[in-house]
C-alpha positions in Angstrom: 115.9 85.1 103.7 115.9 87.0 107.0 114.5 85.1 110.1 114.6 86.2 113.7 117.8 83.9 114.3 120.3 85.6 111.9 119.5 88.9 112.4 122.1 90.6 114.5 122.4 93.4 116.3 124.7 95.2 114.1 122.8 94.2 111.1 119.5 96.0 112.6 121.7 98.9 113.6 122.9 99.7 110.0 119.5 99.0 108.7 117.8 101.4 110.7 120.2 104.1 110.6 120.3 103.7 107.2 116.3 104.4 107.5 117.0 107.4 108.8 118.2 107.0 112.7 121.1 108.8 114.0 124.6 107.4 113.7 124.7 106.3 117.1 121.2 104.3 117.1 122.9 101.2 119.0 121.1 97.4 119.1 121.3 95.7 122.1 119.1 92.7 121.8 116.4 91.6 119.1 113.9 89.2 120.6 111.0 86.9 119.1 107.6 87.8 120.9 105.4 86.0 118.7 105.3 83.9 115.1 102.6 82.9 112.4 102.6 80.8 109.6 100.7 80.7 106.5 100.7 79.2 103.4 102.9 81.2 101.6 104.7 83.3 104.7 105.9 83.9 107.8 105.3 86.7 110.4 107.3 87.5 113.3 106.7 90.5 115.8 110.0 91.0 117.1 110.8 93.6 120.6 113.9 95.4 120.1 116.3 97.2 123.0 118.9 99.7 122.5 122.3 99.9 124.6 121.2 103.7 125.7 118.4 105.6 125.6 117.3 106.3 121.5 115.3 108.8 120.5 111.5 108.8 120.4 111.1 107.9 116.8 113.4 104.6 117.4 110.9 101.5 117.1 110.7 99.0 120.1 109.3 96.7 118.1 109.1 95.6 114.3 107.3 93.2 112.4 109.4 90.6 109.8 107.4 89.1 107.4 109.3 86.6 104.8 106.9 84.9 101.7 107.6 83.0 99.0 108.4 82.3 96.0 107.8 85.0 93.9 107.0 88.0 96.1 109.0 90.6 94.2 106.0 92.1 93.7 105.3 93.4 97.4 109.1 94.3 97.7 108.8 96.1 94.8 105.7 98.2 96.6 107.5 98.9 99.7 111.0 99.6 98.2 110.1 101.8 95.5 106.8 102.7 95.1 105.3 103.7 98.5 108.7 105.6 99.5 108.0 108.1 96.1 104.5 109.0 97.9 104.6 111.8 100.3 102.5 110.1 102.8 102.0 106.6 102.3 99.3 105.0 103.9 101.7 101.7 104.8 103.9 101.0 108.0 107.2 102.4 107.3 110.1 99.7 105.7 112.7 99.3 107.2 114.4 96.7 105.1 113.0 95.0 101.9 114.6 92.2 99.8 113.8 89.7 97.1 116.4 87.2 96.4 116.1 86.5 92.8 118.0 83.1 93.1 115.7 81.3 95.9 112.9 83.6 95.0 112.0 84.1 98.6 111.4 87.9 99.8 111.9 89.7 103.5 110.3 92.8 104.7 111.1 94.3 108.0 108.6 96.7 108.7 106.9 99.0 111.5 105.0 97.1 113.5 101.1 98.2 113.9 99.7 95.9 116.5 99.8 98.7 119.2 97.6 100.9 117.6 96.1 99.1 114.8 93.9 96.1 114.4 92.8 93.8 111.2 89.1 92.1 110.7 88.9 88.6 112.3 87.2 86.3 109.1 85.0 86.3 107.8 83.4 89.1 110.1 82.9 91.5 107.1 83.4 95.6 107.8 80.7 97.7 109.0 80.2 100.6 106.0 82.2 103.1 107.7 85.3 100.8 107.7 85.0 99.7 104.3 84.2 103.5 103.3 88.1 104.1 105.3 89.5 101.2 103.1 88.3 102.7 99.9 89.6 106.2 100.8 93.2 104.5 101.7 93.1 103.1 98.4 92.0 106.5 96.7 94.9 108.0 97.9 97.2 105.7 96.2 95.1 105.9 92.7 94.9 109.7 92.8 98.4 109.9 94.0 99.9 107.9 90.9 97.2 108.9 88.6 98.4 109.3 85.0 101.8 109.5 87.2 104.8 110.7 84.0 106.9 108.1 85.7 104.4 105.1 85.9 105.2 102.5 83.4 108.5 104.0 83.0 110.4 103.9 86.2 107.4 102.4 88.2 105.6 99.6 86.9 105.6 98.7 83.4 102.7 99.0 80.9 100.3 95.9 80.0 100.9 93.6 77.2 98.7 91.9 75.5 100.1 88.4 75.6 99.8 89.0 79.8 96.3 90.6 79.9 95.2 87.1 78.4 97.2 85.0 80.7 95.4 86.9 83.3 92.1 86.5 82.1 92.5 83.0 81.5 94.0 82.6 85.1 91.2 84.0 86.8 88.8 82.2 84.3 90.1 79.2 85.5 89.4 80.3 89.0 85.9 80.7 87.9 85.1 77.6 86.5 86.2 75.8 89.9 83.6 78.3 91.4 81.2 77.3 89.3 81.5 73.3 89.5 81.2 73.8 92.7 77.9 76.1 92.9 76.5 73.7 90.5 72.9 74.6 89.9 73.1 77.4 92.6 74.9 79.3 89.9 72.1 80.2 87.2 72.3 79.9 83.4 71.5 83.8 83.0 74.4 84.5 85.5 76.5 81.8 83.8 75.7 83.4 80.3 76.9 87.1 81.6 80.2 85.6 82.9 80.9 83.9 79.8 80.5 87.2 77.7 82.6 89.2 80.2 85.5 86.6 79.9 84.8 86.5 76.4 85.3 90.5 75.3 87.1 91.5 78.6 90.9 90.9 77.1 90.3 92.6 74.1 89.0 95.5 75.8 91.4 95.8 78.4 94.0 95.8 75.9 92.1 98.9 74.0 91.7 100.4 77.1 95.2 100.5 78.4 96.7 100.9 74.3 97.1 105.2 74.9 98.9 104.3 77.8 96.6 107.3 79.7 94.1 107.9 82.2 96.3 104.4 84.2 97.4 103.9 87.8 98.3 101.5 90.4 95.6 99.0 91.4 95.9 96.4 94.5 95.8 92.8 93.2 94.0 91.5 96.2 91.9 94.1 97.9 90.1 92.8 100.4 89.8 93.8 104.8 92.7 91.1 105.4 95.6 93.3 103.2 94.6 96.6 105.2 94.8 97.6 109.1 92.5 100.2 111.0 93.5 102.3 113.7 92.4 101.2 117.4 91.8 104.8 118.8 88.4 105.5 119.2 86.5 108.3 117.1 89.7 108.3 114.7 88.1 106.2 111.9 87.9 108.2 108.7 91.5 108.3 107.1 92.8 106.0 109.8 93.6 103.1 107.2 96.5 101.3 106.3 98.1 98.9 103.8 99.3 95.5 105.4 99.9 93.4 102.3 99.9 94.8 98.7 99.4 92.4 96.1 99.4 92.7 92.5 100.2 88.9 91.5 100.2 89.7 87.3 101.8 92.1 84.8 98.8 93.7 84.0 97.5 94.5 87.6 100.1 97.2 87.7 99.0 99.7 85.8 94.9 99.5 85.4 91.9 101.4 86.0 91.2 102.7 89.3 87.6 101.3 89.0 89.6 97.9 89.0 89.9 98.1 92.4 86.9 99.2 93.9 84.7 96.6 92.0 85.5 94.2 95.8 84.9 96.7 98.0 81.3 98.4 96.3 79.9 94.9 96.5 80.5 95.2 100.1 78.9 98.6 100.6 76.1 97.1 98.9 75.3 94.3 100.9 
């Protein structure tokens, strides 16, 4: 797993040549400007000097983020999947790993925090910013919509042994929710959650069994796994991906309406 300490100045060099830099993109220094720490990850923003003069499109400074276990899934996104879109709305990668034997992952990406910003919680968006976030995500579903390759090369098709799991999993997610509204929760409310948990898996399965009309859905979307540009008067289309999640199997391929179910409830408060 990468951290600012064992990452060389050759290493970088290689990595970002083999990005796309010319063959004479030369390191100098890597230096640690700032760290966080979360649960599950670290994030470093990292300044980086060359020994001359590189050319405009050479970054000055990156962003490494490291997570685990089990963050294949996000590698996966930034490795494979977003470099097959033309123009994805996602900081470019500049080096993406998943060590299958510590189960830890590293991504070394563009860093934003010059020109973008992310919500501070639990501030919610105004409409026009959640209106952005949905037409970022629309551009991924419409982009990989009944894709020929999804579920063969990208993604694999849902099962019905892991659309249960799922369900349970968030069921069980639910029923802490509930113990804890208590009677603030309502037995008519109660009774329509029990019926959607009750025929969702059966008809997820249905739905996904022709294997059409399927695309990528985020697993988590919400303001804090997207950033919006700074620049003033450049909202619409000005939205990016910060953290793509799509914790289970059956995320992976699902309907788009998946997806926006999060971010309507917003627009309607």
């Amino acid at each position: 797993m990468l951290s600012p300490p064992n990452i060389s100045d050759s290493w970088l060099s290689e990595q970002l040549v083999n990005a796309g830099l010319p063959s004479g993109t030369r390191v100098a220094t890597v230096r640690e400007k700032s760290r966080a720490e979360s649960e599950n990850s670290s994030t470093y923003n990292l300044e980086i000097e060359y020994s001359a003069d590189p050319e405009k499109r050479a970054p000055k400074d990156l962003f490494l983020k490291t997570s685990g276990p089990d963050n294949n899934r996000e590698v996966e996104f930034y490795s494979v999947i977003a470099p097959a879109m033309s123009d994805p709305p996602v900081p470019r990668c500049y080096y993406a790993e998943y060590d299958e034997e510590t189960r830890h992952s590293s991504l070394l990406l563009e860093d934003l925090s010059q020109t973008h910003r992310t919500w501070d919680y639990p501030i919610p968006p105004t409409r026009e910013e959640a209106e952005s976030m949905v037409d970022t995500l629309a551009a991924i579903h419409a982009f990989w919509w009944d894709h020929r390759d999804l579920g063969f090369r990208f993604g694999e098709f849902a099962t019905d042994d892991l659309v249960h799991g799922y369900v349970r999993e968030v069921k069980t997610a639910y029923t802490q929710m509930a113990d804890f509204l208590g009677d603030r929760l309502s037995p008519s409310r109660r009774r329509i959650y029990d019926m959607v948990f009750d025929r969702h898996p059966d008809l997820m399965v249905k739905r996904g069994a022709d294997h059409r009309h399927l695309t990528f859905v985020h697993g988590d979307a919400s303001k804090a796994s997207t950033s919006q540009r700074s620049a003033a008067g450049e909202m619409r289309n000005t939205t990016g991906i910060l953290n793509w999640r799509r914790r289970s199997e059956p995320l992976k391929t699902s309907t788009v309406t998946n997806c926006y179910a999060e971010i309507s409830v917003r627009l309607s408060r």
